[in-house]
Biopython code that builds the backbone (N, CA, C, O; Angstrom):
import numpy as np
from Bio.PDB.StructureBuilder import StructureBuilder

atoms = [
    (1, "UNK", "N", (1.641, -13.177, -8.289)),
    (1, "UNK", "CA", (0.650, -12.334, -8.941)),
    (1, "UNK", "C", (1.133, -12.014, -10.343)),
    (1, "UNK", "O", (2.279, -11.841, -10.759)),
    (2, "UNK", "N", (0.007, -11.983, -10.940)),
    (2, "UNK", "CA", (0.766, -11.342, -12.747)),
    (2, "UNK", "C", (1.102, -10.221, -12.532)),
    (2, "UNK", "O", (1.086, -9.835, -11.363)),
    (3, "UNK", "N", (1.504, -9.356, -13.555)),
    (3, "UNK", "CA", (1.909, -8.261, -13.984)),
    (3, "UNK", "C", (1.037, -7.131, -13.766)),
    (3, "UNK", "O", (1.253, -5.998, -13.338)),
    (4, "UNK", "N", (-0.139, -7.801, -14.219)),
    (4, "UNK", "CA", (-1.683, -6.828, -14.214)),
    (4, "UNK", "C", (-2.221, -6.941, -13.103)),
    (4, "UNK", "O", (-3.207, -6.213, -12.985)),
    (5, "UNK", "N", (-1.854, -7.886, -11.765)),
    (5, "UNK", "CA", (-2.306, -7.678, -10.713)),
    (5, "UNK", "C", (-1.708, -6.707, -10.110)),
    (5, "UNK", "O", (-2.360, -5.835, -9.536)),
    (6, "UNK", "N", (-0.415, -6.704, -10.142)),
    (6, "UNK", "CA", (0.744, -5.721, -9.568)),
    (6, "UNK", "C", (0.607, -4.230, -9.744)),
    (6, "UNK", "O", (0.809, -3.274, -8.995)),
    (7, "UNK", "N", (0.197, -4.357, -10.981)),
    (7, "UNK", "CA", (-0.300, -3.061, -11.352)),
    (7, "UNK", "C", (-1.219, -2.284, -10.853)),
    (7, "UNK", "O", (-1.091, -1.160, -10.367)),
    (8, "UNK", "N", (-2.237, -2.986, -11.002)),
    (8, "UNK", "CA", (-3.134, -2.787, -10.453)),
    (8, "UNK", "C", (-3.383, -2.347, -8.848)),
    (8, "UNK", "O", (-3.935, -1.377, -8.328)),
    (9, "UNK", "N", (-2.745, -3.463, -8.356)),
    (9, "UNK", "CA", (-2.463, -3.160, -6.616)),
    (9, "UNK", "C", (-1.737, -1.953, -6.704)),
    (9, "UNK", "O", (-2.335, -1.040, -6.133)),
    (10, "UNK", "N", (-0.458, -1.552, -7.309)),
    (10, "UNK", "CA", (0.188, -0.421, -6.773)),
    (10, "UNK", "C", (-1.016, 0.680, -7.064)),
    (10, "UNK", "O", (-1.476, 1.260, -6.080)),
    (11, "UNK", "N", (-1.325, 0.860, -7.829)),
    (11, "UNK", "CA", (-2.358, 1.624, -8.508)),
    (11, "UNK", "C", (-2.945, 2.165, -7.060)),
    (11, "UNK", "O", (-2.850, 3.291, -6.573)),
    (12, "UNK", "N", (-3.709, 0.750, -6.438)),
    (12, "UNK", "CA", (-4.756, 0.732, -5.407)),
    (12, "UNK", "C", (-3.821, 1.761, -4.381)),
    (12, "UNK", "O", (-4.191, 2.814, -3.863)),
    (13, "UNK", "N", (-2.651, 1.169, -4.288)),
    (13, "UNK", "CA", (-1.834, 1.588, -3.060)),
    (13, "UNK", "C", (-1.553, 3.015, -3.322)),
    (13, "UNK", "O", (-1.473, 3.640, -2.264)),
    (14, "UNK", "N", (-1.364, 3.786, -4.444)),
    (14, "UNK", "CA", (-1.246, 4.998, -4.747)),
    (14, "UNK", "C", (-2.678, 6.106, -4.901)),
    (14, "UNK", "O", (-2.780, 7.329, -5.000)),
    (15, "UNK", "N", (-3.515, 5.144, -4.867)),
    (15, "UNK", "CA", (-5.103, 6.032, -4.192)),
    (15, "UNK", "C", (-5.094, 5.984, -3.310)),
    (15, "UNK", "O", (-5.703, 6.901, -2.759)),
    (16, "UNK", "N", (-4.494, 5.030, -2.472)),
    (16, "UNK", "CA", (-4.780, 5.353, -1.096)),
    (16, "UNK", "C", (-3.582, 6.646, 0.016)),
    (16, "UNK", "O", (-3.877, 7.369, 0.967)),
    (17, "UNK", "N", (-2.280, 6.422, -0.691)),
    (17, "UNK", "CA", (-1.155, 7.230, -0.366)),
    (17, "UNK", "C", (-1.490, 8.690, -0.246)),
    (17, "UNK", "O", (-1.564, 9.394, 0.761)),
    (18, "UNK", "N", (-1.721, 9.048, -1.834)),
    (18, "UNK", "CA", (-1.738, 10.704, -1.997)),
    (18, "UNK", "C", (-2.788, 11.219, -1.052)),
    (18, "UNK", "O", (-2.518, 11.995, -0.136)),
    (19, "UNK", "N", (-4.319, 10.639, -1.374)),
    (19, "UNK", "CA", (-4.960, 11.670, -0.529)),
    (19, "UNK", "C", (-4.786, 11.217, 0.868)),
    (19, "UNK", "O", (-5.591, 11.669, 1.682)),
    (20, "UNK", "N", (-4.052, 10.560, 1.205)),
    (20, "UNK", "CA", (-3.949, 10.459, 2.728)),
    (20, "UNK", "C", (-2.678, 11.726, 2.928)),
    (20, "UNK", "O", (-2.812, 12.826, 3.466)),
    (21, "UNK", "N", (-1.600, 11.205, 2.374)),
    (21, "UNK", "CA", (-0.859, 12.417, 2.576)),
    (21, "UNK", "C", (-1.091, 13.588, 2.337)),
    (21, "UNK", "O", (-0.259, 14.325, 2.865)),
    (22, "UNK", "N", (-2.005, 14.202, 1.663)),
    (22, "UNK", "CA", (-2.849, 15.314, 1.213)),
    (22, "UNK", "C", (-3.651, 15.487, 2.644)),
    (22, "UNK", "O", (-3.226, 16.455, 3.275)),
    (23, "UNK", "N", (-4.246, 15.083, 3.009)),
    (23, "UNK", "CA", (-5.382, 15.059, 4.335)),
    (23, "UNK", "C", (-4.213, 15.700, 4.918)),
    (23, "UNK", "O", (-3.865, 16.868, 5.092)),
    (24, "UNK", "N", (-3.621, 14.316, 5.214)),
    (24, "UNK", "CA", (-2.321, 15.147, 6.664)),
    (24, "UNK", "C", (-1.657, 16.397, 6.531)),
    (24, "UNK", "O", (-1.426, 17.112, 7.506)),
    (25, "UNK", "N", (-1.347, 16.686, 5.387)),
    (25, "UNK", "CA", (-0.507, 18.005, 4.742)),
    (25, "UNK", "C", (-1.151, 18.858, 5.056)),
    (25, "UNK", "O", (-0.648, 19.566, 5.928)),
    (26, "UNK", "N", (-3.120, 19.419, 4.351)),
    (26, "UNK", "CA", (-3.892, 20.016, 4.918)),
    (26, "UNK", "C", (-4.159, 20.372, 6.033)),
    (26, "UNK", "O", (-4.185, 21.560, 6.352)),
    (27, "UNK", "N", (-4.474, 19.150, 7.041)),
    (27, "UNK", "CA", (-4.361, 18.915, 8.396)),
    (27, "UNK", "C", (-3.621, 19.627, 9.588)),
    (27, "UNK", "O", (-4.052, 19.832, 10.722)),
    (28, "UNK", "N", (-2.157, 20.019, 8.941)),
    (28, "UNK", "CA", (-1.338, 20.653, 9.786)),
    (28, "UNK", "C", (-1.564, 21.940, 9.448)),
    (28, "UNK", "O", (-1.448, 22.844, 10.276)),
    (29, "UNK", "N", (-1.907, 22.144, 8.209)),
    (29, "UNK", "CA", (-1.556, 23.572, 7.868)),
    (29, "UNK", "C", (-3.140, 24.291, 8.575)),
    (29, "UNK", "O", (-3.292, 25.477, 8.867)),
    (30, "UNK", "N", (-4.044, 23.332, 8.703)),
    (30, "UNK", "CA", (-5.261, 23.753, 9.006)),
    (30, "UNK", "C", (-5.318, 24.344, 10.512)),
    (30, "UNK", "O", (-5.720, 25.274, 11.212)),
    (31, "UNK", "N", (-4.685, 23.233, 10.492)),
    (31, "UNK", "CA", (-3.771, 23.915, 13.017)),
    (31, "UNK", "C", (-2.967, 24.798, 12.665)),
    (31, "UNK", "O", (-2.231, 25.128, 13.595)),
    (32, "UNK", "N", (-2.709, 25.545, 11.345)),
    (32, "UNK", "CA", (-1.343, 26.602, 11.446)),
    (32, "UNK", "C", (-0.679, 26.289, 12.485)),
    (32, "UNK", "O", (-0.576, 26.954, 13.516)),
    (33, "UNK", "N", (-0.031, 24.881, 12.154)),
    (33, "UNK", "CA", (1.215, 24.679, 12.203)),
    (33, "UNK", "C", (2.312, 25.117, 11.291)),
    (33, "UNK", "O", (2.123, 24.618, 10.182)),
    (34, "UNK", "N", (3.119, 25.674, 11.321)),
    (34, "UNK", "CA", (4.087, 26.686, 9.901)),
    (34, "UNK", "C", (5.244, 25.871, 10.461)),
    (34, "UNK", "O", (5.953, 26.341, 11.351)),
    (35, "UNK", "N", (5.488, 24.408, 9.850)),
    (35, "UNK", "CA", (6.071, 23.488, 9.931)),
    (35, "UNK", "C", (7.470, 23.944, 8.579)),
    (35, "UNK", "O", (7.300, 24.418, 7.456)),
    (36, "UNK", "N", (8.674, 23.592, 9.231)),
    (36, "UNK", "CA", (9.350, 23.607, 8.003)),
    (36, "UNK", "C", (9.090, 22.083, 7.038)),
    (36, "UNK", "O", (8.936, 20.895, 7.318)),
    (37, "UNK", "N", (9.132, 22.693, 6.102)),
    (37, "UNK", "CA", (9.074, 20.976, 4.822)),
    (37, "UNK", "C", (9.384, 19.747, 5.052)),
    (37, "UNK", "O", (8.614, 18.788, 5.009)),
    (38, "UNK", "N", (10.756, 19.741, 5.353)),
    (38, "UNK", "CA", (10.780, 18.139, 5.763)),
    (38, "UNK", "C", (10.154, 17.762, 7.105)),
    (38, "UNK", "O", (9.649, 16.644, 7.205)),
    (39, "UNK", "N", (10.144, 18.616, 8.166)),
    (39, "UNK", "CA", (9.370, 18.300, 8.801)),
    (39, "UNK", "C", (7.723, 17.754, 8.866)),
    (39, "UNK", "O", (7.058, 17.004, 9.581)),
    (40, "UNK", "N", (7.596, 18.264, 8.153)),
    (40, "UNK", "CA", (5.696, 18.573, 7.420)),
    (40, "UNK", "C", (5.858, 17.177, 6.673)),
    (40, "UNK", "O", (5.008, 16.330, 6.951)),
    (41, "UNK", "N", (6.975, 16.793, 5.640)),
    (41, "UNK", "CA", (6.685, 15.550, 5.554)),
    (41, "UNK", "C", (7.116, 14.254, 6.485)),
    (41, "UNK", "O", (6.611, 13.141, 6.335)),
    (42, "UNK", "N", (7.905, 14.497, 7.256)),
    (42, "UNK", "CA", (8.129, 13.151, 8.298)),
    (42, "UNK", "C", (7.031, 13.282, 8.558)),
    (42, "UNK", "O", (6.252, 12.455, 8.084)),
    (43, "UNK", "N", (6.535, 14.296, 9.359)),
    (43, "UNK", "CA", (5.127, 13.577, 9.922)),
    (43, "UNK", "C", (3.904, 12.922, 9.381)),
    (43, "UNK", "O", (3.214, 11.955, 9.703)),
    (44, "UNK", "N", (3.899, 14.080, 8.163)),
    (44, "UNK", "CA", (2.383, 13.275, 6.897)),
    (44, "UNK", "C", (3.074, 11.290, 6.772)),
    (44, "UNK", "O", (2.420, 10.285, 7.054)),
    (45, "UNK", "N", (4.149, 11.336, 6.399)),
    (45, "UNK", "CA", (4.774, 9.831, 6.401)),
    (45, "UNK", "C", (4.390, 8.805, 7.277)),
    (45, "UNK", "O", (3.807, 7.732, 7.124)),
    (46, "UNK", "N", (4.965, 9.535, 8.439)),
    (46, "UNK", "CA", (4.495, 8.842, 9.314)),
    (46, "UNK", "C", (2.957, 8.731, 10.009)),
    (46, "UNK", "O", (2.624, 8.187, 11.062)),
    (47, "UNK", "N", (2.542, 9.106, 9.493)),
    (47, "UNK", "CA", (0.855, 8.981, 10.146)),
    (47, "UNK", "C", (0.495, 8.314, 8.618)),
    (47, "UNK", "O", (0.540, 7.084, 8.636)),
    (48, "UNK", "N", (0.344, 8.573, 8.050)),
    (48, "UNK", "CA", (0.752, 7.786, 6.799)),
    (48, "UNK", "C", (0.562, 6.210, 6.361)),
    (48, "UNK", "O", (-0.332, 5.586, 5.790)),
    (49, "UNK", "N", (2.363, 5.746, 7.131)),
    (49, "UNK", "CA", (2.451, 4.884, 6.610)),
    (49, "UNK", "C", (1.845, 3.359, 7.643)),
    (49, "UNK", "O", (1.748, 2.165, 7.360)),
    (50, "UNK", "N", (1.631, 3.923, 8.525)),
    (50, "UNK", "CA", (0.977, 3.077, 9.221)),
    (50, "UNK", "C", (-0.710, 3.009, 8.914)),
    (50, "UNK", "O", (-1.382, 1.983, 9.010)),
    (51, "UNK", "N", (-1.177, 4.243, 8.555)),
    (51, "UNK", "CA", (-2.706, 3.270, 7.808)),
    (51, "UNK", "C", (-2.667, 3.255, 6.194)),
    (51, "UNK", "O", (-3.761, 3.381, 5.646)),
    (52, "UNK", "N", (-1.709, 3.138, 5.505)),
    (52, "UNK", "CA", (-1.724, 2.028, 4.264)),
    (52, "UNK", "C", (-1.577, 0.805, 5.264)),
    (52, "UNK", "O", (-2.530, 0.037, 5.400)),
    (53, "UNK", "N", (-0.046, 0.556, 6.175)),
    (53, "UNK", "CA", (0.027, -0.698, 5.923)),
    (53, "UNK", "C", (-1.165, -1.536, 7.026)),
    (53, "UNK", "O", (-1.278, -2.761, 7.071)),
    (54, "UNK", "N", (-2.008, -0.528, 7.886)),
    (54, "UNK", "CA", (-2.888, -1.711, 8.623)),
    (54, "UNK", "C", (-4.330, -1.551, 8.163)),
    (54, "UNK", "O", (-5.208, -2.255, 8.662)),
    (55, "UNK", "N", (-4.581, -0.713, 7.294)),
    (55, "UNK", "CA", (-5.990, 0.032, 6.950)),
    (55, "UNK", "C", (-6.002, -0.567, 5.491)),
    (55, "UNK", "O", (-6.583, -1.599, 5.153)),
    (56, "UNK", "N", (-5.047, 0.499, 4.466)),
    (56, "UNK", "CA", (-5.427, 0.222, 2.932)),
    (56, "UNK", "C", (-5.217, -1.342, 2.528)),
    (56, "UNK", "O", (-5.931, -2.091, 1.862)),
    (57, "UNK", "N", (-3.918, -1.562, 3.208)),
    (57, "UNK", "CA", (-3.702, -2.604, 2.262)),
    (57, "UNK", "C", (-3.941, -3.840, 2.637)),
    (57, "UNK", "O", (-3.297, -4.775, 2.161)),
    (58, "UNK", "N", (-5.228, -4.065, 3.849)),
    (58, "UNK", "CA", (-5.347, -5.026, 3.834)),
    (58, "UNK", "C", (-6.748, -5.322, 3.128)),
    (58, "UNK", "O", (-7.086, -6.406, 2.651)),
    (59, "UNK", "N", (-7.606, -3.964, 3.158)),
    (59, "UNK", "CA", (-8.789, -3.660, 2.647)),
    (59, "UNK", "C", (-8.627, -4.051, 0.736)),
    (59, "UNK", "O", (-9.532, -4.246, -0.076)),
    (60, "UNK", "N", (-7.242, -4.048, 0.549)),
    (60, "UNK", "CA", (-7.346, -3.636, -1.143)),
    (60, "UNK", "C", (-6.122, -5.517, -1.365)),
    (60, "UNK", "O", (-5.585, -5.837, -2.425)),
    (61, "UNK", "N", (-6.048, -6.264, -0.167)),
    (61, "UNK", "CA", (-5.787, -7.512, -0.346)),
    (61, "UNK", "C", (-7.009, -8.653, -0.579)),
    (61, "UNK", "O", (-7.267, -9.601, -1.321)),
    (62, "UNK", "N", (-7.719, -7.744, 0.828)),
    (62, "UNK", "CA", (-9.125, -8.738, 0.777)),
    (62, "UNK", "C", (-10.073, -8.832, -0.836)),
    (62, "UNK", "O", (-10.521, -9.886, -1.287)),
    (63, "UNK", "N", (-10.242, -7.200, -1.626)),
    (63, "UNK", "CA", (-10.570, -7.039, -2.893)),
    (63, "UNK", "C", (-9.839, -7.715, -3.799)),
    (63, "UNK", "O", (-10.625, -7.978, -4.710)),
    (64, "UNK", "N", (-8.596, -8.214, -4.102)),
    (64, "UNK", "CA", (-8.117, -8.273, -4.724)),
    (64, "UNK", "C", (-8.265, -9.937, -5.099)),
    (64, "UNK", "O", (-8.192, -10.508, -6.187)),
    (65, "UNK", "N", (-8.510, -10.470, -3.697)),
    (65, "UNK", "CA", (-8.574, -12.400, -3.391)),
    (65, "UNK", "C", (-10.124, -12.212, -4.305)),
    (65, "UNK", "O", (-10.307, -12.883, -5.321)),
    (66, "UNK", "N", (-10.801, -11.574, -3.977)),
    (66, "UNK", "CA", (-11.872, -11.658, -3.482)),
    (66, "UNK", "C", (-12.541, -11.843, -5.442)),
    (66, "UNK", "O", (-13.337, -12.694, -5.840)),
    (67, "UNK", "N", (-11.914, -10.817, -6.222)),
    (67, "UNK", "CA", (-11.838, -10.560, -7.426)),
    (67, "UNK", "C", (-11.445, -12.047, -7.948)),
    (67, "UNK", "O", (-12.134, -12.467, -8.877)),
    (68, "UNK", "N", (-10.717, -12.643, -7.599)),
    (68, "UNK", "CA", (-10.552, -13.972, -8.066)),
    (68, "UNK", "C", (-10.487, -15.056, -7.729)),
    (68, "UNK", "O", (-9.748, -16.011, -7.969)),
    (69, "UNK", "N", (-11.827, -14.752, -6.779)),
    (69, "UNK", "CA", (-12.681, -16.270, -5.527)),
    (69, "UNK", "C", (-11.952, -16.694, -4.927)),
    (69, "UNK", "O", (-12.005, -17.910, -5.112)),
    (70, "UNK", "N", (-11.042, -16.399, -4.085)),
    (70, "UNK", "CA", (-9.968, -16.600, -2.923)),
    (70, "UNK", "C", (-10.193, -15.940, -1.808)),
    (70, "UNK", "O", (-10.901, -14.933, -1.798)),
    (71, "UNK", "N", (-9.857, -16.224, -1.182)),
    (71, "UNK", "CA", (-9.553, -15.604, 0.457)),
    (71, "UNK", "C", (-8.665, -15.100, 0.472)),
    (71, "UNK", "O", (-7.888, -15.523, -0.384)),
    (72, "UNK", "N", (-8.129, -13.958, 1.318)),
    (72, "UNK", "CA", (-7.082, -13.373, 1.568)),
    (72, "UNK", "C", (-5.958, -14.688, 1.386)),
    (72, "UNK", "O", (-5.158, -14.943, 0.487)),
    (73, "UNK", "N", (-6.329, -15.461, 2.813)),
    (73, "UNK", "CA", (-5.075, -16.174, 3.247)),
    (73, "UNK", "C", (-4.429, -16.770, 1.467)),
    (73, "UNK", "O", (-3.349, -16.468, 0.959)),
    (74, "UNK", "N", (-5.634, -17.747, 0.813)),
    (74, "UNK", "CA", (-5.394, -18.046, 0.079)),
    (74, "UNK", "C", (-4.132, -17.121, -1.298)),
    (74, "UNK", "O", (-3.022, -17.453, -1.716)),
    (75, "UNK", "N", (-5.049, -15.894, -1.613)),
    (75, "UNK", "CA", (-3.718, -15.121, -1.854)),
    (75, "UNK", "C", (-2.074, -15.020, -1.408)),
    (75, "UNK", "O", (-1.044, -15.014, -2.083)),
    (76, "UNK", "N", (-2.311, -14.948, -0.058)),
    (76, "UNK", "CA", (-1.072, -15.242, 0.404)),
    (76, "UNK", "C", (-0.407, -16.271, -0.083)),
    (76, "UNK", "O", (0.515, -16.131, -0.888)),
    (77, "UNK", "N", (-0.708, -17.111, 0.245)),
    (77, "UNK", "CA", (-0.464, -18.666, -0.268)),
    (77, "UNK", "C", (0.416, -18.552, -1.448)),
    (77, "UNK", "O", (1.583, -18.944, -1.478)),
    (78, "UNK", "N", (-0.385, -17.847, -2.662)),
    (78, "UNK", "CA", (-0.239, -18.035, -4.139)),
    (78, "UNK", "C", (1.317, -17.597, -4.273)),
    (78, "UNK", "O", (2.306, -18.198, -4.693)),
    (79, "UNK", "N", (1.016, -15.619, -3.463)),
    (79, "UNK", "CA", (2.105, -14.784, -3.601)),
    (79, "UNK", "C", (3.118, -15.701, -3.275)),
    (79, "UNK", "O", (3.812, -16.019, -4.241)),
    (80, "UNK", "N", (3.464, -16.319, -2.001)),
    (80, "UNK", "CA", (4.559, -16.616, -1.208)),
    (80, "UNK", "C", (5.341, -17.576, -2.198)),
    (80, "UNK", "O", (6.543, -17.441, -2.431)),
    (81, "UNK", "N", (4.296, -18.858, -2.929)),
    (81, "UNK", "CA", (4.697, -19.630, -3.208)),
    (81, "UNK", "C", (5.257, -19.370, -5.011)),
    (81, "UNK", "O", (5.900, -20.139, -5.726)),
    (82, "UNK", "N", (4.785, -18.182, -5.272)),
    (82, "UNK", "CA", (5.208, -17.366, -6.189)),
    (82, "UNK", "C", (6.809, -17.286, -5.851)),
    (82, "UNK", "O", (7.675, -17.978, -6.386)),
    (83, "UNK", "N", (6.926, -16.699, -5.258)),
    (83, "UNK", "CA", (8.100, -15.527, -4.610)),
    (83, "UNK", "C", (9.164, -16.813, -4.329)),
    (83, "UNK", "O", (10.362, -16.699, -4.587)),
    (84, "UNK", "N", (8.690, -17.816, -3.874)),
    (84, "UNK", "CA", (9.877, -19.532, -3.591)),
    (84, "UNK", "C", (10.411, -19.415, -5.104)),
    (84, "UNK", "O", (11.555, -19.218, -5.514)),
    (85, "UNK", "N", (9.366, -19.578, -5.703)),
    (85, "UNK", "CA", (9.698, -20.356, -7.415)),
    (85, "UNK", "C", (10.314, -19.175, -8.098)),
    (85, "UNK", "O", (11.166, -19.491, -8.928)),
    (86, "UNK", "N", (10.125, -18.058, -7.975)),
    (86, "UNK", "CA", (10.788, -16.875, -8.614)),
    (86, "UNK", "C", (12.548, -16.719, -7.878)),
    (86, "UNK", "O", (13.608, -16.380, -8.405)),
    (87, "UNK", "N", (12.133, -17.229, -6.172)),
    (87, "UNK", "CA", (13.786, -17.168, -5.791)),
    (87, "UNK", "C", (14.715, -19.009, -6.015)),
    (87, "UNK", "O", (15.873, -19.306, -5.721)),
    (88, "UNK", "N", (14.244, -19.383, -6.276)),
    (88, "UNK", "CA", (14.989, -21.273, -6.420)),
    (88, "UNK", "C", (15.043, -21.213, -8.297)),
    (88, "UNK", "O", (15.707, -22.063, -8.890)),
    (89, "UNK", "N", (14.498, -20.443, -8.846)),
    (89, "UNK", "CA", (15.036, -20.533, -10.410)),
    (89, "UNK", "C", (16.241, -19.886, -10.574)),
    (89, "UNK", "O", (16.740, -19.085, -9.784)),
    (90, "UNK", "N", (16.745, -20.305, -11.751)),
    (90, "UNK", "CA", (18.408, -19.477, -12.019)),
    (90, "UNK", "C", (17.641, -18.275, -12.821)),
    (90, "UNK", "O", (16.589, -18.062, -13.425)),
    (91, "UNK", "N", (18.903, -17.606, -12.416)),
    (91, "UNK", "CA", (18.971, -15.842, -13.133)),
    (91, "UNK", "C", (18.630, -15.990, -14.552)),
    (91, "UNK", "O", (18.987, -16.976, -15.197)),
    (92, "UNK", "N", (18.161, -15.333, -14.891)),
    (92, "UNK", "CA", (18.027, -15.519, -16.821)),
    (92, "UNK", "C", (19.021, -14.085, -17.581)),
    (92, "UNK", "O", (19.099, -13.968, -18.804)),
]
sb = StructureBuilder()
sb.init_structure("model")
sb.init_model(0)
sb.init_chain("A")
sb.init_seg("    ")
for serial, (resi, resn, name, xyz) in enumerate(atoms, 1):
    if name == "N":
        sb.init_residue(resn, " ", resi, " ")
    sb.init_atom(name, np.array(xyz, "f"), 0.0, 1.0, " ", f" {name:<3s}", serial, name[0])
structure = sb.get_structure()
């Protein structure tokens, strides 16, 4: 992916983060639960990070192919074969 895709995706991935962790944060405090802090965040995390990774980001992969007439899989494809040629070149 370029630079400006990357960007872009994290971008995507950071709309989808905050107000989710925001929801959950709310969420507990809404059950007055009087959670100590780190606790309050393991859990927002963890409820969390499992719908970025099976919800957002596959929703904001499919947009992203989709933006430049590909298929998901096809994306894949690009990234992976990206990621070969970025690891088999020498260090600069």
């Amino acid at each position: 992916m370029s630079r400006k895709e990357t960007t872009i995706q994290l971008f995507l991935v950071w709309l989808a983060v905050y107000p989710s962790v925001l929801a959950f944060t709310y969420g507990m405090r809404w059950l007055g639960l009087a959670l100590p802090l780190p606790l309050e965040i393991l859990i927002s995390t963890a409820l969390t990070v499992p719908l970025i990774t099976f919800v957002a980001q596959p929703v904001i992969e499919r947009r992203m192919a989709r933006a430049r007439g590909e298929s998901p899989a096809d994306l894949k494809r690009r990234q992976a074969e990206q990621a070969e040629k970025g690891r088999s070149s020498p260090p600069a």
